[in-house]
Backbone as a ProteinNet text record, in pm:
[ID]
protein_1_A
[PRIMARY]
XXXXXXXXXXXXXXXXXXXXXXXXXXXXXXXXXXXXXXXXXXXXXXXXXXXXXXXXXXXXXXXXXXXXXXXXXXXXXXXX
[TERTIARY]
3960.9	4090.8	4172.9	4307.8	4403.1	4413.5	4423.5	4424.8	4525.2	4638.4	4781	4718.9	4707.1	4692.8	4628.9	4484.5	4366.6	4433.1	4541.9	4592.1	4666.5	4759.1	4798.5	4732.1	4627.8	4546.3	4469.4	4444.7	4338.1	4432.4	4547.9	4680.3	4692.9	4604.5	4637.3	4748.7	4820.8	4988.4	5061	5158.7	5179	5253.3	5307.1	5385.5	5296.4	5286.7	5271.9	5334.7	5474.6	5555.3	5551.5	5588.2	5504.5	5388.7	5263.2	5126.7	5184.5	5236.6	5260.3	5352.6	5471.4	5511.2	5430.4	5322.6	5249.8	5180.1	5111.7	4999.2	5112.2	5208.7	5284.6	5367.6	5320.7	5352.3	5270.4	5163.9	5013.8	4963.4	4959.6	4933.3	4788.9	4770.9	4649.2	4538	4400.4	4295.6	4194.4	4051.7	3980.4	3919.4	3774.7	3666.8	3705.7	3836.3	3849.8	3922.5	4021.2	4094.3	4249.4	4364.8	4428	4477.5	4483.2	4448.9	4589.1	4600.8	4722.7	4725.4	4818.9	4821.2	4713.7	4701.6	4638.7	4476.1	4407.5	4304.1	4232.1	4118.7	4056.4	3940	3954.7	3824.8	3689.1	3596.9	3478.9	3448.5	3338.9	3269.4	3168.8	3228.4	3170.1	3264.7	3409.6	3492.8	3556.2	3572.2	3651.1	3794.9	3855.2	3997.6	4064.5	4159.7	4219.7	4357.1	4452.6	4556.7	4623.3	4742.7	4823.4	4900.8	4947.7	5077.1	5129.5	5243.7	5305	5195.6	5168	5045.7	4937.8	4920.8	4828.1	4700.3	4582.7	4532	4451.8	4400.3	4338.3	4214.5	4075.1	3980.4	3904.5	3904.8	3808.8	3742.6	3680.2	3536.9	3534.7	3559.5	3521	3430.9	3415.8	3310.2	3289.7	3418.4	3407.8	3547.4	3550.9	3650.6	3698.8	3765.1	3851.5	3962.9	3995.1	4131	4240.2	4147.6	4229.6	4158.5	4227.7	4223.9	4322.7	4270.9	4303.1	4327.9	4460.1	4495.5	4394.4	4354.4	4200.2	4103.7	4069.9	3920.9	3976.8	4104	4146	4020.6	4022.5	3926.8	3829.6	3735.5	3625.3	3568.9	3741.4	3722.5	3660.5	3701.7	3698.2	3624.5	3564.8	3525.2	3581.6	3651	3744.2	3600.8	3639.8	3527.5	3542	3533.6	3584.5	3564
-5180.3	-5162.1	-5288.9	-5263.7	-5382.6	-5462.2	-5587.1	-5686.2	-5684.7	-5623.1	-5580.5	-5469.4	-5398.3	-5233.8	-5283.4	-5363.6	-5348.9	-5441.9	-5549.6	-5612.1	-5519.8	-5447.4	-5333.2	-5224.4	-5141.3	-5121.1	-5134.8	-5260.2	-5343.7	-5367.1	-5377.2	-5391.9	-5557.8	-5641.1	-5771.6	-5851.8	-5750.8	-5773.6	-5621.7	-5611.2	-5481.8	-5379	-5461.6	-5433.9	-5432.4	-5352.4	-5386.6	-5492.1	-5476.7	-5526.4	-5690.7	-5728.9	-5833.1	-5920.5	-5811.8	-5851.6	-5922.3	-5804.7	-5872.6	-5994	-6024.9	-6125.8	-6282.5	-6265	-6372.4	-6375.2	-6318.8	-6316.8	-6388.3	-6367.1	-6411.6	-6539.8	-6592.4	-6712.3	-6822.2	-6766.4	-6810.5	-6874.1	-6788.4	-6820.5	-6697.8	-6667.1	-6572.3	-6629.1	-6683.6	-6689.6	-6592.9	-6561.2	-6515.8	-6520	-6580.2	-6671.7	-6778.1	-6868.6	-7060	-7046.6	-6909.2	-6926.7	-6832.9	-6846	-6816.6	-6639.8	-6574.2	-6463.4	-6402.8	-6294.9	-6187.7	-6084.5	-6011.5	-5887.9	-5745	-5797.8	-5652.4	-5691.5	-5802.6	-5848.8	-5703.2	-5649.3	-5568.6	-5600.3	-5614	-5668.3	-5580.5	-5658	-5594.7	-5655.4	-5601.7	-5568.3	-5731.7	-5803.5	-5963.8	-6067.6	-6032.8	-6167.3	-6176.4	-6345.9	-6383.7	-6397.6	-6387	-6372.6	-6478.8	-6602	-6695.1	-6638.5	-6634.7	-6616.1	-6734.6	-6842.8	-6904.2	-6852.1	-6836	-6818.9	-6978.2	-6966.7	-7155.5	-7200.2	-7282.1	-7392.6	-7339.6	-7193.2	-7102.3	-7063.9	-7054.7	-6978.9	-6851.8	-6773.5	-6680.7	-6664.7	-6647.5	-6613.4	-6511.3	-6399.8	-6271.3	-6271.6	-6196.6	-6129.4	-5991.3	-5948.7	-5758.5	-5703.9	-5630.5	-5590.2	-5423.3	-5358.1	-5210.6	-5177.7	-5126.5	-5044.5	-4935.7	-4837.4	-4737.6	-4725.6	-4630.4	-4551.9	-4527.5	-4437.6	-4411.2	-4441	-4497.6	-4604.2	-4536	-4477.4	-4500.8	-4623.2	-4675.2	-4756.1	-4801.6	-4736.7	-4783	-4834	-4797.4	-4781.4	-4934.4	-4971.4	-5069	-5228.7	-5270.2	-5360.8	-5425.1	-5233.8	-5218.3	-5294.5	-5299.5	-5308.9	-5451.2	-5564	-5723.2	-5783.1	-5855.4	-5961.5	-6128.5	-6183.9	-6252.5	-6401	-6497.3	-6595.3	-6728.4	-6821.6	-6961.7	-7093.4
-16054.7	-15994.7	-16016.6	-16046.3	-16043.3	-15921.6	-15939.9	-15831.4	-15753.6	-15815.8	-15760.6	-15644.4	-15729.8	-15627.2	-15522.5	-15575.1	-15443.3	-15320.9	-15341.5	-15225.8	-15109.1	-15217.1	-15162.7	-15066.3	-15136	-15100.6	-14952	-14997.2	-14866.7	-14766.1	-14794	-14678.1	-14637	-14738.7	-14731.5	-14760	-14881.2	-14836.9	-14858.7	-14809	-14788.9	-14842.6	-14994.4	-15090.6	-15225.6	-15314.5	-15438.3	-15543.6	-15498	-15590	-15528.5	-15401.4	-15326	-15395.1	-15403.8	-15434.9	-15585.8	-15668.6	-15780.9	-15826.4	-15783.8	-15765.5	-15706.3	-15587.9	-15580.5	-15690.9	-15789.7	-15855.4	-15994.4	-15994.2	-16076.1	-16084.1	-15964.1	-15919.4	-15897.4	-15934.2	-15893.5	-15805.5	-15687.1	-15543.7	-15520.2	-15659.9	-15638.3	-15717.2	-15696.2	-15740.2	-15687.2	-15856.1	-15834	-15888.8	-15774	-15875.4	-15929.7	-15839.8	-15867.5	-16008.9	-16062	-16162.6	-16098	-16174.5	-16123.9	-16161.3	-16123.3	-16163.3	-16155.5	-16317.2	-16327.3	-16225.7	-16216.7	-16107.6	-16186.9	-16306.8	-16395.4	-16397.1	-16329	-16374	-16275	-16321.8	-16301.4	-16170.3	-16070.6	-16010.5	-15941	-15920.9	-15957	-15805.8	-15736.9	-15608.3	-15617.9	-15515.3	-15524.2	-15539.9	-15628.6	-15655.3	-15546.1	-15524.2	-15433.1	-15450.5	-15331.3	-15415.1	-15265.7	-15325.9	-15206.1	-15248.5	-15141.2	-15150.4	-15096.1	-15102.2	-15057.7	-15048.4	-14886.7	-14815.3	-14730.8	-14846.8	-14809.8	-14787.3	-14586.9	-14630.7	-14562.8	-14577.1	-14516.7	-14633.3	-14626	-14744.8	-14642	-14738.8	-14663.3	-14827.1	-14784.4	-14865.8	-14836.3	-14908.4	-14877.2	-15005.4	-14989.2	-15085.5	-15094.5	-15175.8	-15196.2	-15176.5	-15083.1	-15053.2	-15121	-15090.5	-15188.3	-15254.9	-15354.2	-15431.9	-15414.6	-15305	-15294.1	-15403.7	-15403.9	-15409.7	-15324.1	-15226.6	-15106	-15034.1	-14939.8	-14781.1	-14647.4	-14527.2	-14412.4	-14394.7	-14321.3	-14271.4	-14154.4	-14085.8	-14009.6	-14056.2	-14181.5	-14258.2	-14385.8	-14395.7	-14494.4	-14496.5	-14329.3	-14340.9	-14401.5	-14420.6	-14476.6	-14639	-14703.9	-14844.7	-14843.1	-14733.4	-14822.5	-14698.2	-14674.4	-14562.2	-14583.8	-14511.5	-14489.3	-14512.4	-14574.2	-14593.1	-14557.3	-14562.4	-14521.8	-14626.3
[MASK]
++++++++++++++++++++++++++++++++++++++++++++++++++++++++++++++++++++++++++++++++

């Protein structure tokens, strides 16, 4: 799945077009490189996001399609 979509997706930001613009700005790493919005990711990469002087680090835990807004959590576990 695109790294775009799955932010989307996961509801970690809440725009696509959003997601893609950070990733294009490169405020998106994954796996300690800086990653496109089209990079494909796979079940295990870590992904840090910088918001201004905020970061946030999750880990993928599963790959959906479709996501309940309840059930969104499920996809990533938040890491430190």
């Amino acid at each position: 799945m695109r790294l775009d979509k799955y932010l989307k997706i996961s509801r970690i930001i809440k725009r696509r077009t959003v997601a893609k613009e950070a990733c294009e700005q490169g405020r998106v790493e994954v796996n300690g490189k800086v990653a496109k919005p089209g990079l494909e990711l796979k079940e295990g990469d870590v992904i840090k996001i910088t918001f201004g002087s905020n970061e946030l680090k999750v880990k993928v835990t599963s790959l959906k399609e479709n996501v309940r807004k309840e059930d969104a959590q499920e996809l990533y576990v938040v890491t430190e």
